[in-house]
N, C-alpha and C positions, 0 to 999 in steps of 0.2 A: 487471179488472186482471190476473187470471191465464192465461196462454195456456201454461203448464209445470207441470209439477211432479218433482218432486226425489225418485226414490225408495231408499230407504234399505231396507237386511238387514241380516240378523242373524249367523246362524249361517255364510253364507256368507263372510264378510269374514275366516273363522280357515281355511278353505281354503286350504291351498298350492299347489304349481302349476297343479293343475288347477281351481283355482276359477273359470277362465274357462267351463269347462264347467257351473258351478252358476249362471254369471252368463248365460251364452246362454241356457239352460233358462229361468229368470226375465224374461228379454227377450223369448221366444218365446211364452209364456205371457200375459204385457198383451199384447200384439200380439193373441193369441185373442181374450181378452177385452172388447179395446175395438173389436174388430168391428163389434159389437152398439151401441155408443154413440156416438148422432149427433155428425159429426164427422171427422176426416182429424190422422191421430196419426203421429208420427214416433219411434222409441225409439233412443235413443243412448246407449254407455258414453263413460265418462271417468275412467279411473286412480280404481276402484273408484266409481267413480256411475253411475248408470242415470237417465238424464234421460227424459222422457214431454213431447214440444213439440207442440201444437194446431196446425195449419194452417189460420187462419181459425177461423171460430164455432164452436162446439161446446159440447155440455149437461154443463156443468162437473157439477152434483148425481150424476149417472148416471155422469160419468168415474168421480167417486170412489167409488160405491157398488162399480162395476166390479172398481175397480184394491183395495176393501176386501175381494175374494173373492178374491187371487190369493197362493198361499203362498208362502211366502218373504220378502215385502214386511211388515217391521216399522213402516215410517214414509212417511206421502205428505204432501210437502210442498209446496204451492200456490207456485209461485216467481216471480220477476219478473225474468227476464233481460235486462240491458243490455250495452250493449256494453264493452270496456275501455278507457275512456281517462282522464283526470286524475281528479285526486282530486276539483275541484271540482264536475265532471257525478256522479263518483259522491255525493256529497255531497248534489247537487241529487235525485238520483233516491232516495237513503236520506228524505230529509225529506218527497218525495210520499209514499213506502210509509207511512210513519209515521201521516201524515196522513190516509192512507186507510182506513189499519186501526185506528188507536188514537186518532186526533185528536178534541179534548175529555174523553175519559178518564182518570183519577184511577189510574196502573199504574206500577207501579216497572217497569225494564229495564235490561237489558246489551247493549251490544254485544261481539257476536263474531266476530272476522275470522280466517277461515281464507286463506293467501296464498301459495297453491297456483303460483301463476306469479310468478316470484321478480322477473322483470321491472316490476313496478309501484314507482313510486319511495318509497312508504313501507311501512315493517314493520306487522305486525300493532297491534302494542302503540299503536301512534302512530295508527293508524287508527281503533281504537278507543276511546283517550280524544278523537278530535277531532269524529270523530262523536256521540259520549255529549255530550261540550261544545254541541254546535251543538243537536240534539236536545233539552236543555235549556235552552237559548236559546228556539227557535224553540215549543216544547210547557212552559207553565210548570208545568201541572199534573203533568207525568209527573216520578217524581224515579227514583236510580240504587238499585240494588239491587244487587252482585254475586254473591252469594249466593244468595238465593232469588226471583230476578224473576218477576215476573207474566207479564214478559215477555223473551224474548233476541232480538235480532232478529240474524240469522247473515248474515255476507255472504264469500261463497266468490268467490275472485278466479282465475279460470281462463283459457281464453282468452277468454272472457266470463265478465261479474261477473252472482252467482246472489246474489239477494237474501230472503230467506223468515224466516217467526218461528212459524208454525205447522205442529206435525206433527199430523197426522190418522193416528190407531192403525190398523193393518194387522195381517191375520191370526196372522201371524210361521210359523213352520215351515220348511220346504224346498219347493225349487219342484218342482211334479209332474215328473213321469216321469225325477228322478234317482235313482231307488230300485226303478225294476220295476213287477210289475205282482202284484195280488191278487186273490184272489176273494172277497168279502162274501157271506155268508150273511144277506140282505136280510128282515127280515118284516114286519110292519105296525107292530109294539111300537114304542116310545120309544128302545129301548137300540142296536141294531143300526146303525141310521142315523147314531146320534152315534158309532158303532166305527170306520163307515167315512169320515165325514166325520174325527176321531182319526188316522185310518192317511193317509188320504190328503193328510196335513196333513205329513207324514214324508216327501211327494214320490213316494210309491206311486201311480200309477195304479189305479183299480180298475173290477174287473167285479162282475155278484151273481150270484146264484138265490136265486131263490121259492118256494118249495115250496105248490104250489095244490094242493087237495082238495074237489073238485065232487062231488056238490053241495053237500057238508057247510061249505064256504066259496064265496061266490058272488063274481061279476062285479067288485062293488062294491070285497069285498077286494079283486081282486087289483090295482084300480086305484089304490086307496090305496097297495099299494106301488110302483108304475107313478110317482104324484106324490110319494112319500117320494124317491123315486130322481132323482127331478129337483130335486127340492131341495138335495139333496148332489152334483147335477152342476154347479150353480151355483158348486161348489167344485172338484170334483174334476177338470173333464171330462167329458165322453161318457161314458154310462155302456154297455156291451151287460147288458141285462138279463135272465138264463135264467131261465124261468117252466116248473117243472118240475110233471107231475100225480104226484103219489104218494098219492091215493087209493086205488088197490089193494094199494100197499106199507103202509100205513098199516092197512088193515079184513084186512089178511092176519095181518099182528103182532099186531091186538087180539083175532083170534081164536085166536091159535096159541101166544101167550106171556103169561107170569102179569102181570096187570092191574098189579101193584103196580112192572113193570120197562117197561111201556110207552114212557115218554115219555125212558128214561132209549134203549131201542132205537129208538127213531124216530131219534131224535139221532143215534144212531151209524150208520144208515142214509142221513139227509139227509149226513150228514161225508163217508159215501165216494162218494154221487153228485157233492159239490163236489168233492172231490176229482177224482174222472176227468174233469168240465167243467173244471177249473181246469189240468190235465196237460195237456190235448187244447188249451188256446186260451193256453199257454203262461205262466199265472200259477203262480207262486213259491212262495207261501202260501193260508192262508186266514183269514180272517176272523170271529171273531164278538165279538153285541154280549156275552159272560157275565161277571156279576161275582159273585163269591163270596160263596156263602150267600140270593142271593137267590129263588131258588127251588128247590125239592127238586131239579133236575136242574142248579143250581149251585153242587152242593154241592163240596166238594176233592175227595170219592170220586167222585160223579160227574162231574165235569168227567174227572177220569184215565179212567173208564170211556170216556167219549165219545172223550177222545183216542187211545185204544187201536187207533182203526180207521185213524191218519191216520198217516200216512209223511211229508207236508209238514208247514213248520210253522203251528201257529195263532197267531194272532198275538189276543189279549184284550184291548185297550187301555183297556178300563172293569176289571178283574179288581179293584179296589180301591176303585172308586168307590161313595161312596153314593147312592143315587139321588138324593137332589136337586142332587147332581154333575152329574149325569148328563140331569135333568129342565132345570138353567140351560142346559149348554149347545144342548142341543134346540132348547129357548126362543130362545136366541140366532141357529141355523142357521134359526131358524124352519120344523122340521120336528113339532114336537108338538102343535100345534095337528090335522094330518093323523094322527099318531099318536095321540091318545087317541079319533079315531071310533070308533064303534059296530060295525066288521067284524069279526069274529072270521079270522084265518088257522088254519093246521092244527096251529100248535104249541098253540091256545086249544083247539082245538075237542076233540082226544082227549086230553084230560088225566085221568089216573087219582083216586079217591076219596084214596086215601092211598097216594101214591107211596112209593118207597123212595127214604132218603134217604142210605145209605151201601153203595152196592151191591159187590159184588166182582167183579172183573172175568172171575174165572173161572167165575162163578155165570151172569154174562150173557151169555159165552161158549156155556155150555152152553146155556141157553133158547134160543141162536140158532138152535141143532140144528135147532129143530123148523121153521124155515122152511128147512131145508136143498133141499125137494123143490121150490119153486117161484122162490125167494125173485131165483136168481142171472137169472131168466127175467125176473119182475116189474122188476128193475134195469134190465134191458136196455132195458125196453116204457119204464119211467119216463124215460130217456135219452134215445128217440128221440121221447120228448114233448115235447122240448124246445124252445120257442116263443122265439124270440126277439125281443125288444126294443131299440131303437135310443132309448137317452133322452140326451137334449140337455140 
C-alpha cells in the first residue's frame, strides 16, 4: 500500500532563514543512505516537508530501518499519496486506508486535516467531522476519541493529498556534516563508541584513532575496533580510521615515570597525538568516551590533568552518564555485544596496581621531564605509523 513516506524534524523546523541549509543536509543524507536499499527513491521538499517516493518496488523493512539511521529525522511516516480532487475520491481513498490498516479492529480515532492548499472546497473542520461521520458508518467497531486516540489518521491536502496515521520513531538530532568535523578517540570499551555515535548525532562528522600496542594487544583487538567503527558508520558516515602504534611510547613512560601516574600520561600522550591527526585532517575537536568518576583516570583531577595537553576542545558527551546509561544506548547502536569481547586494547593492558586518583598537574608535568630525551622523537615515529582505515 505504501510507495512514500512523510519525513518529519525536529530541531530543524526552529531554524530561521537558513534552515534550508539544515533541510538539504537532511535530503542529502536519505539519498546516501537509501543507496544501499533495494529500490529507485526520489526525495522532495515541500514548504517544510521532505517527502521519500519509491519508483516501483522496493524493500519497504530495509527502507525503514535505513531512513531509522539518518539524524535529524524525528518521524517516518509510511504515506498514501493521491491525487487532489473532490471530496468524494478523497473520501473513497480515506475509507480503503482505514480498511487496510485498521478494518475489523476495536480503536478509538481522530481525524485530522491539515489544508495546506486553500484551493480545496471544504475547511478543515468540515473535513474532519464528515470523514469521522463516514468512518463510523462504514467501521462500526471503531468509535471517536479526540483526545487520546488509538489512532489519528492525518490527511495533508497539498498539491496532492498525503494520507498517513503511523509515525515510526526516528533517531532525532541534526543532520550530519552541519556542524563540522571531530576526531574520536575510538578503543574497543563500551563507552567511546556511544561518545561518538552521541556527537555525531549533533551533525558532527567524525574521524577516530586507535592506539594499537603489539604485541601486548593483538590483531583481534584491533579488529574489534575496525567493526566497533562500522557500527557507528551505520550512523555517522564514512568513517577514516587512524590506527596508531604507541607501543614504544607506552614501555618508554612505564619505564621512565612513577607507576602510580602511568595511565593518567598515557592519556595525555594519546590527547596530543589526536590532537596533531585531528589539526592535520582538519577536525575541530576531539572526542572522548570519559565520564566522571568512573575510573581513577576519570576522575575531575584527572580528567583536568589529561586536558592540560589539549588546545582543541574536547567535547565528553557521556561526562554524566551512568553506565547503564551508557550500556542501553550501546545496546541500542548495537555496538556492545562487539564491545564486551575478550581483546584487551592498550588503555587495558598498562594499567597501574593503584593508580592516582587525584593527580596535580604540575606534579605530572614534572615526571614528564624524564621522557624529555626521546619522547618528542618517539611521537614522531608513532605518527608516521599511522595506518589508515577506510570504514564504511
Amino acid at each position: 500500500m505504501f510507495q512514500a513516506f512523510l519525513i518529519k524534524y525536529g530541531e530543524i523546523g526552529v531554524k530561521g532563514k537558513n534552515r534550508y541549509v539544515f533541510e538539504d543536509a537532511l535530503a542529502d543524507r536519505i539519498r546516501q543512505v537509501l543507496k544501499d536499499v533495494e529500490g529507485f527513491f526520489r526525495i522532495s521538499k515541500e514548504k517544510g516537508r521532505i517527502y521519500v517516493e519509491a519508483e516501483g518496488e522496493f524493500d519497504y523493512e530495509e527502507a525503514v530501518a535505513a531512513l531509522q539511521r539518518v539524524f535529524g529525522i524525528v518521524g517516518i511516516c509510511p504515506v498514501v499519496i493521491v491525487e487532489r480532487e473532490g471530496f468524494e475520491e478523497l473520501s473513497s481513498h480515506v475509507m480503503s486506508y482505514v480498511r487496510e490498516m485498521y478494518g475489523g479492529q476495536k480503536k478509538t480515532f481522530k481525524v485530522h486535516t491539515r489544508r495546506a492548499h486553500k484551493g480545496f472546497p471544504m475547511e478543515s473542520m468540515e473535513i474532519n467531522a464528515e470523514l469521522g461521520g463516514r468512518i463510523l458508518d462504514e467501521f462500526p467497531e471503531m468509535t471517536v476519541d479526540v483526545h487520546k486516540p488509538d489512532v489519528t489518521i492525518h490527511i495533508e491536502i497539498r498539491g496532492r493529498i498525503y494520507i498517513y496515521s503511523e509515525v515510526i520513531p526516528g533517531p532525532g538530532g541534526m543532520p550530519l556534516g552541519t556542524n563540522g568535523r571531530s576526531m574520536l578517540l575510538l578503543s574497543g570499551g563500551i563507552d567511546s563508541p556511544v561518545a561518538g555515535y552521541m556527537v555525531a548525532k549533533r551533525g558532527v562528522y567524525i574521524d577516530a584513532v586507535y592506539f594499537h600496542a603489539p604485541p601486548y594487544t593483538s590483531e583481534r583487538a584491533k579488529q574489534k575496533v575496525v567493526d566497533l567503527a562500522k557500527k557507528v558508520a551505520a550512523y555517522s558516515g564514512p568513517i577514516r580510521l587512524h590506527v596508531i602504534n604507541f607501543t614504544d611510547i607506552q614501555m618508554y613512560i612505564y619505564d621512565q615515570c612513577p607507576h602510580d601516574e602511568l595511565t593518567i600520561i598515557m592519556r595525555r600522550y594519546m590527547m596530543r597525538i589526536a590532537q596533531q591527526i585531528a589539526e592535520d585532517t582538519g577536525c575541530l575537536a576531539l572526542i572522548t568516551g570519559e565520564s566522571i568518576g568512573q575510573v581513577a583516570s576519570q576522575t575531575v583531577p584527572s580528567l583536568a590533568a589529561t586536558n592540560d595537553v589539549c588546545t582543541l576542545p574536547v567535547f565528553r558527551p557521556l561526562i554524566a552518564f551512568d553506565k547503564e546509561d551508557i550500556v542501553t544506548i550501546a545496546k541500542k547502536i548495537d555496538t556492545y555485544e562487539i564491545s564486551i569481547l575478550p581483546y584487551e586494547d592498550c588503555c587495558t593492558t598498562f594499567v597501574a596496581k593503584h593508580p592516582v586518583t587525584k593527580p596535580r598537574v604540575d606534579v605530572i608535568r614534572r615526571s614528564e621531564k624524564a621522557l624529555a630525551d626521546k619522547i618528542d622523537e618517539m611521537v614522531e615515529a608513532a605518527l608516521a605509523s599511522d595506518e589508515i582505515i577506510e570504514v564504511e
